[in-house]
C-alpha positions as CSV (number, residue, x, y, z in Angstrom):
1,X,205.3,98.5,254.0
2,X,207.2,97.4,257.2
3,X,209.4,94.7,254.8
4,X,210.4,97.9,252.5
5,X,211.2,100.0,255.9
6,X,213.4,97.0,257.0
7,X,215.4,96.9,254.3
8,X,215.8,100.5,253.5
9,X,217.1,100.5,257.2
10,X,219.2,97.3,256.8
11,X,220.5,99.5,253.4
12,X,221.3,102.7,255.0
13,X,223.4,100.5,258.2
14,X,225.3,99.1,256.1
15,X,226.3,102.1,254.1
16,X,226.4,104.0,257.7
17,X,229.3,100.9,258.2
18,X,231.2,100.8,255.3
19,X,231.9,105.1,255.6
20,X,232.3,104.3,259.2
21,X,234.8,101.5,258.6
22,X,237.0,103.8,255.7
23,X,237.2,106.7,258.5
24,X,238.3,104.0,260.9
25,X,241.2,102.6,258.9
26,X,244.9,103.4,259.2
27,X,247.5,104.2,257.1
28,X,249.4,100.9,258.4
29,X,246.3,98.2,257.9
30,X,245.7,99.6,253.9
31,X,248.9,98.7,253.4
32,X,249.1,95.8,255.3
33,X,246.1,94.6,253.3
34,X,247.6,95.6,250.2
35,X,250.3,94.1,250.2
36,X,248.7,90.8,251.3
37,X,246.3,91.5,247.9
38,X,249.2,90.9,246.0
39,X,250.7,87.6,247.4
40,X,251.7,85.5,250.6
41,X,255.1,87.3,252.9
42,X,257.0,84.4,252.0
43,X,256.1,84.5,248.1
44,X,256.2,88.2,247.9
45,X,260.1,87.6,249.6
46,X,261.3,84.7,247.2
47,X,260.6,86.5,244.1
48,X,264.0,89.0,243.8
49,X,263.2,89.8,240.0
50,X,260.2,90.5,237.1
51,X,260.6,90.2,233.9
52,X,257.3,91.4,232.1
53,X,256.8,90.9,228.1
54,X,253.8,91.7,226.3
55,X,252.4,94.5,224.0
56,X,251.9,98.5,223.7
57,X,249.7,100.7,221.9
58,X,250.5,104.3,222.4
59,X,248.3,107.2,221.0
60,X,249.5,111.0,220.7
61,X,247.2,113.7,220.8
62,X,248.1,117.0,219.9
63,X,251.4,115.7,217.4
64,X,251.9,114.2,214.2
65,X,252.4,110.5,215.6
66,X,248.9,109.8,216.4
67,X,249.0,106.2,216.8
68,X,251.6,103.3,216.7
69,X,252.8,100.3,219.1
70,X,255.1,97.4,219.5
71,X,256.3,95.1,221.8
72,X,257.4,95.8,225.3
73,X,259.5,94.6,228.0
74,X,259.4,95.9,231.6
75,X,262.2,94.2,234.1
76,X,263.1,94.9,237.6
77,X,265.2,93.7,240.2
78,X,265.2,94.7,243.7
79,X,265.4,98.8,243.3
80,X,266.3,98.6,239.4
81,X,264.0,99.1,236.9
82,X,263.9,99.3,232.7
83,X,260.9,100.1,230.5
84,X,261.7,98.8,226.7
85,X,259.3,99.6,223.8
86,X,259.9,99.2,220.1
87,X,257.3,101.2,218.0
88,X,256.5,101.4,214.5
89,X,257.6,104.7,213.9
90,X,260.3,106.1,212.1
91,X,260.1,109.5,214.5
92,X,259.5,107.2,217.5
93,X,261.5,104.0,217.1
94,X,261.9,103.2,220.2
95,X,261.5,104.1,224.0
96,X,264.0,103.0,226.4
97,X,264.6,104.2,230.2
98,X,266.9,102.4,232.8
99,X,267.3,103.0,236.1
100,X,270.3,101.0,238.4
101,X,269.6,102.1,241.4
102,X,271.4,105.3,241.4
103,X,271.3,106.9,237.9
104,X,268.4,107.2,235.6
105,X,269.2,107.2,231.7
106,X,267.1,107.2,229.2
107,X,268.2,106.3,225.5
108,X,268.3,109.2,222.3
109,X,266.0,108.9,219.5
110,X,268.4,111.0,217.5
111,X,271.7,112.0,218.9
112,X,271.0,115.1,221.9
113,X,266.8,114.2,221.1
114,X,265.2,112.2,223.5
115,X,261.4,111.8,223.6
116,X,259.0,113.7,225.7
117,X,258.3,110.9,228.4
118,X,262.4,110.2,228.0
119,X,262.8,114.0,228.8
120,X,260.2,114.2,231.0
121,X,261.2,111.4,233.4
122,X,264.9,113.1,233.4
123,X,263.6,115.7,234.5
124,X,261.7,114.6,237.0
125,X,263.4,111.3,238.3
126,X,261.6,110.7,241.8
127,X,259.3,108.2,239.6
128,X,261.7,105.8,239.6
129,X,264.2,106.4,242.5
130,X,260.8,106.3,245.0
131,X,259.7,102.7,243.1
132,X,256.6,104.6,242.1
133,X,256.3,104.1,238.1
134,X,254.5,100.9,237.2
135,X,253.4,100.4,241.0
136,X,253.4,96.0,242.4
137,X,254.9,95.5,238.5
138,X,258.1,96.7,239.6
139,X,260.0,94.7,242.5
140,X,260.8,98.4,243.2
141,X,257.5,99.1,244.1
142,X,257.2,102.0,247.0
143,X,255.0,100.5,249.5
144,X,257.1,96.6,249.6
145,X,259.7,98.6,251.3
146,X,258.8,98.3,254.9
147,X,260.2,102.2,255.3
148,X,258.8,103.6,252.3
149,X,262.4,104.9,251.6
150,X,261.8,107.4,254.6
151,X,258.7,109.0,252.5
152,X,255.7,110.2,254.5
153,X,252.2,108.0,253.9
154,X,248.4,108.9,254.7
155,X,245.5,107.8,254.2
156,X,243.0,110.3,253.2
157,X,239.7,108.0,253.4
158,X,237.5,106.6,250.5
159,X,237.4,109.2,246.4
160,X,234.8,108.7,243.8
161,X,237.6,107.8,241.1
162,X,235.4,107.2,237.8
163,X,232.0,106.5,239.4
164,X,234.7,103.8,241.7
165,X,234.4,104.6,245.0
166,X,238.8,104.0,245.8
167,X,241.0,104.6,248.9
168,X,243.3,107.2,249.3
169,X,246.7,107.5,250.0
170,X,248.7,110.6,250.1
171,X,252.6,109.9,249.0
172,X,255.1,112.7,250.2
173,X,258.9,111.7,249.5
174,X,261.7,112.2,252.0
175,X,263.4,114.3,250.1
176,X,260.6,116.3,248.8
177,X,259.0,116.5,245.2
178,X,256.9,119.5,243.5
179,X,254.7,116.8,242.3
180,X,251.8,116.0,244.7
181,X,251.3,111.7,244.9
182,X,248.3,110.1,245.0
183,X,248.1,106.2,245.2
184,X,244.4,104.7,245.0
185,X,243.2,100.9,246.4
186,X,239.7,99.2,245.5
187,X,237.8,97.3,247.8
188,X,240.6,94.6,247.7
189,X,243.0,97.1,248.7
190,X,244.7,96.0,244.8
191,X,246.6,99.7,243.6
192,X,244.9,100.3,240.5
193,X,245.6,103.7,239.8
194,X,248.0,106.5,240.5
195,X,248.1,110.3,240.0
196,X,251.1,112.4,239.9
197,X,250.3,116.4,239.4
198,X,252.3,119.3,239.2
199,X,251.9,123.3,238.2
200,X,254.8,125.6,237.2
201,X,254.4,129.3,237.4
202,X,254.0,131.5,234.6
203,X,257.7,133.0,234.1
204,X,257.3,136.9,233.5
205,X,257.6,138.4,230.0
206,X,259.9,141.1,228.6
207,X,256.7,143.2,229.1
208,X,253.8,143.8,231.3
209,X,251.4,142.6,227.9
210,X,253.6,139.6,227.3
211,X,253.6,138.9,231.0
212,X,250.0,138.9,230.8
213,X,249.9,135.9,228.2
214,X,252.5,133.5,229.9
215,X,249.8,131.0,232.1
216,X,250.7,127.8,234.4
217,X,252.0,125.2,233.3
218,X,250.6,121.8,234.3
219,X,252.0,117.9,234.2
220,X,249.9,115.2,234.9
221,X,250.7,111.6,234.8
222,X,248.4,108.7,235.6
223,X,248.6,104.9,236.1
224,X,245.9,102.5,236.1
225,X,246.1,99.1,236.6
226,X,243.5,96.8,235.6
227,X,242.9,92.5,234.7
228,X,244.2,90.9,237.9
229,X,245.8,87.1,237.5
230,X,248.0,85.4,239.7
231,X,251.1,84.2,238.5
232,X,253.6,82.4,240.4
233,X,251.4,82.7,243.8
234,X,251.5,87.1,243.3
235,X,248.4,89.0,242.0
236,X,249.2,91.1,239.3
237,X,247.9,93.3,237.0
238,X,247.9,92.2,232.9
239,X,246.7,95.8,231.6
240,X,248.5,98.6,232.4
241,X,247.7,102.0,231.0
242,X,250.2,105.1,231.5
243,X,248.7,108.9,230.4
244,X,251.0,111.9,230.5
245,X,249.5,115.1,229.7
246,X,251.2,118.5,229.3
247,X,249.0,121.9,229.6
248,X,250.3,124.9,228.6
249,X,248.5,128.3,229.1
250,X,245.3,127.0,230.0
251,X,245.4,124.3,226.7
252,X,246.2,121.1,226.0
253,X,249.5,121.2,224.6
254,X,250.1,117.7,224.0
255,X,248.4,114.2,225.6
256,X,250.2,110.9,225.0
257,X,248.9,107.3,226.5
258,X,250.6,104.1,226.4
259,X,248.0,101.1,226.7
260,X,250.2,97.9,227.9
261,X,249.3,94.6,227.9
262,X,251.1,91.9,229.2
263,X,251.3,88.4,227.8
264,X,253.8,86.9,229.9
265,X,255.4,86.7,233.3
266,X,259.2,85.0,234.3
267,X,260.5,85.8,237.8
268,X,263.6,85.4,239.7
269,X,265.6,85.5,236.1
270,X,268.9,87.2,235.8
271,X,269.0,90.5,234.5
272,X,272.6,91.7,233.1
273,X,273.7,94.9,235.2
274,X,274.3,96.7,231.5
275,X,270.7,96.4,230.4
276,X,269.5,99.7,232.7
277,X,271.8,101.3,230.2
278,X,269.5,102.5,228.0
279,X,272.0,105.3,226.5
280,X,274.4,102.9,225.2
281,X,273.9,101.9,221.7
């Protein structure tokens, strides 16, 4: 009887520890400790490029498209990113979206028709020009830059993510954003998911009754990052899977997922300045 008190004390101190040690921890040490989860200072600093090739399946609900895939590329250097996919589609040949550092383009699937993640990252380009999308993938990546690009961090202490109990951090952009960013950490402070959420109003109807059938509409975008290998010294994710989901008036108006994996790594390879041009044919 004593052994069984003795360890459901031991138990309950250790639990007591852990929560005590998530309160206890700063905004500055999770990201110190992230950032060392991905690689060495001096590794993390000599590696000035990615260049990311592997394979995507993407699955539509709520379209015609259901299901289709392809290979992908995803390159980056320093603050420039491009996402390349070629799919099997004859709607949906391609995706393509380039970013150089100041302008975000993303490339037509017929001429003035772009697709909805094409559109929808137009829209909203704070993805890319915060380093957010595709998270320690990108050389881009929000958190390497010592001043977050001005944005404001906090931690806000230990979620239960999918049964996963994951740190919290709290993302607000210098120059604003009506999308509220959430980054989340395991236990070895690795990102392996992020959450990007935002609601528009209801506009108002010619009528009071029309008015009345208008709801919110919500975007939701998630990131999770899974299958951690090292290559070339960094620790890096090989699954990637990206979710954008689109509710309209209190139903799912369309949900679309892109399940990456990636087969092969090069670093520190020269990407030509003309490739983040995805409009050009």
């Amino acid at each position: 009887m004593n052994k069984v008190i003795i360890f459901a004390t031991l138990v309950f101190s250790c639990c007591l520890t852990n929560s005590v040690t998530a309160q206890k921890l700063k905004t500055e040490e999770l990201i110190a400790k992230h950032l060392d989860s991905i690689g060495a200072p001096e590794t993390r600093a000599s590696i000035t490029s990615h260049v990311l090739i592997g394979e995507t399946r993407l699955r539509i609900k709520g379209g015609r498209l259901g299901e289709t895939g392809g290979p992908v590329v995803m390159a980056s250097e320093k603050e420039k990113h491009l996402i390349g996919m070629t799919l099997g589609s004859t709607n949906y040949p391609h995706e393509k979206i380039g970013y150089d550092g100041k302008l975000l383009k993303a490339a037509y699937l017929l001429p003035g028709v772009r697709s909805t993640l094409g559109d929808f990252f137009i829209s909203n380009p704070v993805f890319f020009r915060e380093g957010l999308l595709g998270g320690v993938l990108s050389t881009a990546w929000a958190l390497s830059d010592p001043k977050f690009r001005g944005a404001k961090v906090e931690y806000k202490g230990l979620k239960k993510i999918e049964d996963k109990e994951l740190h919290e951090l709290l993302y607000i952009p210098n120059k604003g954003s009506d999308f509220t960013i959430k980054l989340y950490f395991d236990a070895e402070f690795r990102h392996v998911r992020s959450e990007f959420t935002r609601i528009l109003s209801a506009t108002q109807g010619a009528t009071p009754d029309d008015s009345a059938k208008r709801g919110d509409t919500r975007y939701r975008l998630t990131e999770e990052f899974s299958d951690f290998k090292k290559e070339s010294g960094l620790m890096l994710p090989h699954s990637y899977k990206m979710n954008l989901t689109v509710f309209g008036q209190g139903v799912s108006a369309n949900q679309q997922e892109w399940e990456i994996k990636l087969l092969r790594f090069a670093f520190n390879q020269p990407i030509p300045p003309e490739s983040y041009n995805t409009e050009a044919k």
